[in-house]
N, C-alpha and C positions, 0 to 999 in steps of 0.2 A: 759323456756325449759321444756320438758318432763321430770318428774321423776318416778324413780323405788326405791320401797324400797326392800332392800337385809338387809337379817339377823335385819333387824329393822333399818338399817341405810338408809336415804332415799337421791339416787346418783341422779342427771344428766345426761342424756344420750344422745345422737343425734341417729336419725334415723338410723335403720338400724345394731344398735350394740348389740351383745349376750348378754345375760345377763354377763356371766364369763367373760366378756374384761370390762364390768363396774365395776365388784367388783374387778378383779385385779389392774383397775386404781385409785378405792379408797380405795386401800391393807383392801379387806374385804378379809378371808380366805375361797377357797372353794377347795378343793382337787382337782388335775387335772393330768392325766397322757398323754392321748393320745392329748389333745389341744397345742396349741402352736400357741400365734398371727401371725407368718409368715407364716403359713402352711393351709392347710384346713381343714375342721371340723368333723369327720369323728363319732363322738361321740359314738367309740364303748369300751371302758375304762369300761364306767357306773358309777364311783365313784364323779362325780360332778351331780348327780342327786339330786334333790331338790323339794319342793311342790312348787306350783303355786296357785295364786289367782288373779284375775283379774276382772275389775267393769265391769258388763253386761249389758250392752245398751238396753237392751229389760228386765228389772227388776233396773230401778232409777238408775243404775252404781252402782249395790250395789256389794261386793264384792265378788266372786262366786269360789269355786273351777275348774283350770282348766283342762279339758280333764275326768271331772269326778274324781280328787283327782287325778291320776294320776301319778305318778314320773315322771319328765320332765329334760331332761339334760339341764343344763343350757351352755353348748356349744354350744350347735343347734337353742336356742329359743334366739329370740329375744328379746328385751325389749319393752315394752309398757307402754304408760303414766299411772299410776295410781299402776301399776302392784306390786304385794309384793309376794316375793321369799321369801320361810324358808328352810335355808340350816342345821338346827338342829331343824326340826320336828323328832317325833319317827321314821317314816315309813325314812327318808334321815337319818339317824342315823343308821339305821338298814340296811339298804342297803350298807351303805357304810362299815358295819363290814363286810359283804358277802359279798362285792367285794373283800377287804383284803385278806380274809382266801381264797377266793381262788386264787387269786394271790401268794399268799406265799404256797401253796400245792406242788407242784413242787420247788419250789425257795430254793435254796442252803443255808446252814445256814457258808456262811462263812466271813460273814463282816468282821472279823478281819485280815483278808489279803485283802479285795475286795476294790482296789485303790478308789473306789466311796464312801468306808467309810467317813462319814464328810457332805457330799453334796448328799447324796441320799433320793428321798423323797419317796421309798420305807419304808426308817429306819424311816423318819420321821412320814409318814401319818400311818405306822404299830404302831407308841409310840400314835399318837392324834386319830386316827381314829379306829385301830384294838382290836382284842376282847383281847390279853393279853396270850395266850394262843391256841392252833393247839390240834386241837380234830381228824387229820389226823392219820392215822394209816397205812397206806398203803404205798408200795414203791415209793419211787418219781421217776418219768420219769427223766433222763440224756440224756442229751444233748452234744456233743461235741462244744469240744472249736475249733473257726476257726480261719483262718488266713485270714483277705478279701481284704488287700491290704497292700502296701509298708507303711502305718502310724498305721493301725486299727488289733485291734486285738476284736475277739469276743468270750466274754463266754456265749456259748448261753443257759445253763441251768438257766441263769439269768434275761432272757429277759422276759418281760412283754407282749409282742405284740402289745405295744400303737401303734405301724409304723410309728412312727415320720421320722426313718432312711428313710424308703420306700416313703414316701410323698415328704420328701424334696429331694431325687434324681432322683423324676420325675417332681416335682413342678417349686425346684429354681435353679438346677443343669441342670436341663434336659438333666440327661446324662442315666439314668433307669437303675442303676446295679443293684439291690438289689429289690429282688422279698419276696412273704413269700410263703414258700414251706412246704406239707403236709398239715393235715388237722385236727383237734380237740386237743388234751396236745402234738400232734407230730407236730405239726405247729413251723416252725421256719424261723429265718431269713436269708437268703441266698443271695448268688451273682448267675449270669446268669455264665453258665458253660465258662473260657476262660477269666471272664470279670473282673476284678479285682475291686475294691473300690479304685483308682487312680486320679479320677478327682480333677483339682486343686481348689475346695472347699469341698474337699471330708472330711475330718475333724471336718466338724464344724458335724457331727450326734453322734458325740463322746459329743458335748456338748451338740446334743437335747436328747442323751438319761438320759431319769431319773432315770436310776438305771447304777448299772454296768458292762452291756452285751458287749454295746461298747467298748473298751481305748483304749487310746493312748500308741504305746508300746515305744515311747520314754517319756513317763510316767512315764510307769509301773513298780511296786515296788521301785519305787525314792523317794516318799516322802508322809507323811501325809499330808492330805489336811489340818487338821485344825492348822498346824504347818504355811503355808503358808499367806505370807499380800499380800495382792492385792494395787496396784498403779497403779491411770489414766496413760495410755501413747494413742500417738497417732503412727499409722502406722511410722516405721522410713525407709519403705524399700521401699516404692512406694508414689505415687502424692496423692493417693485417701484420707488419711487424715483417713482411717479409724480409729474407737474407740475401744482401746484395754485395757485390766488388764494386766498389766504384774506381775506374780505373782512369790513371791521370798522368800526364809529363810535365816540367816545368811549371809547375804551378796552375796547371790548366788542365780542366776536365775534358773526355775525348769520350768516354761510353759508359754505362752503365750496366753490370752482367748480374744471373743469380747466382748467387749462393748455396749452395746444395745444403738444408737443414731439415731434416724429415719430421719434425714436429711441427713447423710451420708451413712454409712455401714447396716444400721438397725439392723439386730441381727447377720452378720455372719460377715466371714474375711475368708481371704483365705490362702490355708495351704503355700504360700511363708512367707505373713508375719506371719503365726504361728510358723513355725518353722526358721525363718530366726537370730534366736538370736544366732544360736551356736559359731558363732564369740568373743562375749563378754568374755566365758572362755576359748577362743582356745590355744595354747601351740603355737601359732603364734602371741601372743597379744605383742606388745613392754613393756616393763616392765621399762624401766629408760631411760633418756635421755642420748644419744650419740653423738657424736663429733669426727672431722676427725683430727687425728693428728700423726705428721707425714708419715703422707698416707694413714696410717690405722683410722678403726672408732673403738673405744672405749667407753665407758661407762662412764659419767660424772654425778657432782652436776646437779644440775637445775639451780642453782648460773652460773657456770661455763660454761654449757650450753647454758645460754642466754646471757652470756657476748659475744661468739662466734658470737652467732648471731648477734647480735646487731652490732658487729664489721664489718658483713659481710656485713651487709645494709650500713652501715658508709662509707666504703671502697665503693659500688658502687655507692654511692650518690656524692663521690668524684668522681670518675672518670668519662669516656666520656663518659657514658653507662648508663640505668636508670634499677629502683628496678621494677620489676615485683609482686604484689601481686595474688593469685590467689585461691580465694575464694567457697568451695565446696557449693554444694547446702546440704547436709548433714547436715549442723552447723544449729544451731539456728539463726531466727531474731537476738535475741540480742547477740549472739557471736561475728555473723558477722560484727556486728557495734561494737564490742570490737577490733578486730583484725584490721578493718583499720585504727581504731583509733590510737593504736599501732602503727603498719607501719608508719602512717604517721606523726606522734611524729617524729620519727626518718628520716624520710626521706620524705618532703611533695609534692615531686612530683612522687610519686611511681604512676604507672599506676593499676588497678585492673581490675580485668577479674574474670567473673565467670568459673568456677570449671566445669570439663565435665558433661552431661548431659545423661547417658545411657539409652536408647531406647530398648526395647524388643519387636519386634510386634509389635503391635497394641492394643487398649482396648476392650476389651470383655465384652459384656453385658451379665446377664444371667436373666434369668425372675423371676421378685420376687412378683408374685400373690395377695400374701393380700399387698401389696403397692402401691401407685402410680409411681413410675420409679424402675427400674431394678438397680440389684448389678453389678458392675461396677468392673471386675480388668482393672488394669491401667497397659500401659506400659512402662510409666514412672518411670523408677525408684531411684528417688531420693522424698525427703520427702518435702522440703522447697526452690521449684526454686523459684516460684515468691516471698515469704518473704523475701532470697537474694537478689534477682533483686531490688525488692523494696529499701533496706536499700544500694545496690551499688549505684542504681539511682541516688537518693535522696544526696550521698557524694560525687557525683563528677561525676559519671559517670562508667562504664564498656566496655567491649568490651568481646566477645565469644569467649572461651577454642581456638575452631580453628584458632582463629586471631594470640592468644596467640602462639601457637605452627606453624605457618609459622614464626613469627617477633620473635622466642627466641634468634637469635642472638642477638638482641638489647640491652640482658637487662643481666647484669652484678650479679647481685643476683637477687635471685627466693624466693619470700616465699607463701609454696603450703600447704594447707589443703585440706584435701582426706576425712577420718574417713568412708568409703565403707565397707560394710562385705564382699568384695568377692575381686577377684582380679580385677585390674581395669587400670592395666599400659600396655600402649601399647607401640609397638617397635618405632611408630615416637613419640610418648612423650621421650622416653631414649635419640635417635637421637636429637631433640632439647636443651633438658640440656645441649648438652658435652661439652659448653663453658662458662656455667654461673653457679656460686656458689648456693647452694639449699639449704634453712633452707626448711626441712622438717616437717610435722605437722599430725602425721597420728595413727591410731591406732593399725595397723597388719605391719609382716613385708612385705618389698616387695624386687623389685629388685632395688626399688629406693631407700631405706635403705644405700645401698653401695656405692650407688652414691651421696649421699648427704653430706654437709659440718657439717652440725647438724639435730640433730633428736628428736624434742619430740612430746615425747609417749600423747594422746590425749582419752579423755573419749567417751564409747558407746553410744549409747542411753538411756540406762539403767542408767546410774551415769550422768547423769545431767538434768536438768530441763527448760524450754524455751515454745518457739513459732514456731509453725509450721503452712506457708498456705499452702493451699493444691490446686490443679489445678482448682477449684472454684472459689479460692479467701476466703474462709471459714480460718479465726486466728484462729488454738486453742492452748490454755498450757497444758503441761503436765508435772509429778512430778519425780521428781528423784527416781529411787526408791532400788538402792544398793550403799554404798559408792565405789568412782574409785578403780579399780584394781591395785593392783603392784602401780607403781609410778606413773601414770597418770594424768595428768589433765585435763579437760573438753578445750575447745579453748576457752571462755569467759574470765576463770582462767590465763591460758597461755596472753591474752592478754592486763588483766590489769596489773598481770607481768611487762610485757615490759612497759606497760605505767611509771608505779612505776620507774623502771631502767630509765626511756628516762628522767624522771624530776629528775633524781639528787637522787631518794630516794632508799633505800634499804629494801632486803624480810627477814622478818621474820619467824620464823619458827610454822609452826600450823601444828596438825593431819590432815591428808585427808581424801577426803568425809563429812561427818558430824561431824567432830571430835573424829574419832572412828574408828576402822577398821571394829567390827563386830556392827551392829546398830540395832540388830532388834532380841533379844535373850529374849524368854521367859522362865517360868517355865515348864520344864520336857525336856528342851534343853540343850545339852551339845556346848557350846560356841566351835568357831574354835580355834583352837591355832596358835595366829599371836601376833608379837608384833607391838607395836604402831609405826608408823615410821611418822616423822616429815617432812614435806616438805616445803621451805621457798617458802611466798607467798607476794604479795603486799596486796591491799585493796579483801576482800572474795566477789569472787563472787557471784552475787545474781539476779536474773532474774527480778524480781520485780523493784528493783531499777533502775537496766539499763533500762526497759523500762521507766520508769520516766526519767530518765533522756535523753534516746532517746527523748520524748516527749518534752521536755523541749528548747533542743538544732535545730529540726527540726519538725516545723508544721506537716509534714506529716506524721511523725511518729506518730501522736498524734490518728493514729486507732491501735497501740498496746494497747491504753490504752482504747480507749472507742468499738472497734469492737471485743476484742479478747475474746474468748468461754473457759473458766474454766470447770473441771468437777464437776459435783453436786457432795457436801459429803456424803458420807455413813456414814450410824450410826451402831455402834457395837450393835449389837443385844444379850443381856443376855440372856444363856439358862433357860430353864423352868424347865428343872430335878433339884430337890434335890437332894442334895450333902449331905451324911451322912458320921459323923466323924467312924472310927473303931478302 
């Protein structure tokens, strides 16, 4: 293959690639503000500018200054075999203090409230690149702060002018709010008069900006960035399987970001699943398991709660009527083969049906330029039908939600998992229950809360860990990444439970989540005040293992184990400032 050497390291490149997409792939460093791989290359920043030399075919391929010595940006130029980029000659040294100083002429000095403190490579490339010091003297031009849509808030005396925002909402949106309006230090960023910054990927230019002109005003002023841990997740709200961070403190989720995975999402997501988390801390979440007794529903152990149950399945296994289970697409792979397993411990003729399947629309493509296929929202909204389907398949068999709900006379007790963020009970689902006992399995409350015989409370997305496919067919895992809320358990949890109960054995008592309530407290963090609560459990749930042991028990399971897509680890990165004792 053709090589290039950058900063003295000499990369691999295929035809046709910038110089700056090959040093970013072999993490050489070269400052960049206005580029970004999904966008086009507009290369007016000027701060990744660099010398060129290049062998001249008309002088032995000796190696020649390009353009005359020239400063060449290396977002615009291509690579060439032989070619050698110095991104720390004098003259790119010096250019890039002068790009700096004047980027920060105007630029507010107010990091210490500016939510992009932490993540801004303003802060950054002004510590590795800038002169150290502002020989400015003059007024700075202000800018007003705007308001550009229902999520985005803009300070614009902050803005750079890289036009990332402007590129990708005529690029990959193709919906063109956002113009740049005026002309020289009065140049700013703006919406078309009427037109708001609404579009449903309108959000992610909050993440292409690199400084902090853009935010998010359900952000804003919530939390330091460097307080926050990021955990792989995958979309929990739609088919598409996109790659997300879910980013959290204390036990408490604050944002939602993508994940850059160029066979899915590539670099963006859409503002449903960004902001679709608000369910996890909602003041609707069920907090402890309940129980119908004498008419009314009450507040029970989880002991005492699954004895109920368990008695409810017993009782319609006796009589003339059979157990209905009914499986959400929402649950993990391997919950779902936790939970029939259950069921069917206690009752082995229980019929299973998959969990409703909500429909939005249609899927919308949107053009995504520098890639070969388009971003895709999906109107499917649920995360994991076919890795359901699969594992119903595979145990017996299924039947669709609608079969269910014509034939619920039939069936004597109901055991339903839902775990939906939104509502999701409809008047002929109520109408079919009104003659069969319902262990409930759900996250939020609903109206089926009051109708049910038991109720427990069921973990987010957020507090558990699993396998999701996505309407591809693409397995991936993703990590837990706050311990359960309140009293909750994940449905995997819940249904080695019943297993442990169905063979004779009895739960023990362990902390929930990761043994901990707060799991993720650093130094200069003041801890939440909670005390530890114990919840009795059978064998601890563990993703890893059930898939093994899915694999074990059924062939066909045996693609959780060799088909399913992990996210790559990140490595904590140690800063480079010295720390001096005082």
């Amino acid at each position: 293959m053709p090589t290039v050497t950058i900063n003295g390291v000499e990369c691999e490149f295929t035809k046709g690639e910038m110089v700056i997409a090959v040093a970013n792939r072999n993490e050489i460093s070269i400052p960049q503000y206005c580029y970004h791989a999904g966008l086009s290359r507009p290369a007016q920043c000027r701060i990744c500018l660099a010398t060129f030399e290049a062998p001249n075919p008309r002088n032995d391929n000796k190696l020649e200054p390009m353009m005359g010595g020239k400063l060449l940006p290396t977002c615009a130029t291509e690579a060439s075999d032989g070619m050698v980029v110095t991104i720390e000659s004098e003259k790119a040294i010096a250019n890039q203090k002068a790009v700096m100083e004047f980027l920060l002429i105007n630029h507010p000095l107010d990091c210490p409230v500016c939510d992009q403190a932490g993540e801004c490579t303003l802060q950054d490339y002004s510590y590795q690149y800038g002169r150290g010091h502002s020989r400015f003297t003059d007024t700075k031009v202000v800018s007003p702060k705007k308001n550009m849509g229902e999520q985005i808030y803009m300070y614009s005396d902050r803005c750079i002018m890289c036009t990332r925002c402007v590129r990708f909402t005529d690029e990959v949106s193709a919906t063109s709010e956002l113009m740049i309006d005026g002309r020289g230090d009065k140049s700013t960023i703006d919406i078309f008069p009427g037109v708001g910054l609404n579009n449903p990927l309108a959000s992610n230019v909050i993440d292409l900006c690199p400084v902090g002109s853009l935010l998010d005003k359900d952000f804003l002023f919530s939390q330091r960035v460097w307080f926050l841990k990021s955990t792989a997740g995958i979309d929990p709200f739609t088919s598409s399987g996109d790659n997300i961070w879910v980013e959290h403190n204390q036990g408490r989720l604050y944002r939602i970001r993508p994940r850059t995975n160029m066979d899915i999402n590539t670099w963006w997501i859409t503002d449903e699943v960004r902001y679709g988390w608000k369910f996890v801390h909602s003041e609707n979440r069920l907090r402890a398991p309940m129980r119908r007794e004498h008419g009314m529903m009450v507040e029970a152990s989880w002991s005492r709660a699954y004895g109920q149950a368990i008695d409810t399945i017993l009782e319609s296994k006796n009589s003339d009527k059979k157990t209905a289970l009914v499986v959400s697409a929402t649950l993990t792979s391997e919950e779902a083969f936790c939970l029939v397993k259950a069921v069917r411990m206690i009752d082995e003729d229980v019929e299973l049906f998959l969990g409703p399947i909500p429909i939005d629309g249609e899927d919308h493509e949107y053009p995504n330029p520098q890639h070969d296929k388009p971003f895709v929202l999906r109107a499917e909204k649920v995360p994991n039908k076919r890795g359901v389907e699969r594992v119903l398949g595979e145990m017996g068999g299924y039947k669709e939600f609608d079969t269910f709900v014509r034939r619920s006379g039939e069936y004597n007790a109901v055991v339903m998992s839902a775990n939906f963020p939104s509502a999701w009970v409809t008047d002929s689902l109520i109408d079919s229950l009104s003659e069969s006992k319902l262990v409930l399995i759900d996250t939020l409350d609903s109206v089926l809360t009051n109708k049910a015989d038991v109720v427990l409370p069921s973990s987010s997305f957020a507090e558990k860990a699993g396998c999701f496919e996505n309407c591809n067919g693409m397995i991936q895992h993703f990590d837990q990444a706050i311990p359960n809320q309140h009293d909750s358990k994940c449905e995997g949890q819940i249904g080695l439970d019943l297993i442990e109960l169905a063979a004779g054995g009895r739960l023990e008592e362990h902390a929930p989540g990761f043994g901990a309530q707060i799991v993720d407290e650093q130094p200069g963090q003041v801890p939440g005040a909670s005390d530890s609560i114990l919840l009795p459990r059978g064998e601890l749930f563990d993703d890893g293992v059930i898939r093994q042991r899915m694999s074990d028990e059924v062939d066909a399971f045996k693609v959780f184990i060799e088909e399913v897509r992990f996210a790559k680890e990140t490595e904590l990165v140690e800063p480079d400032m010295q720390l001096v004792e005082l």
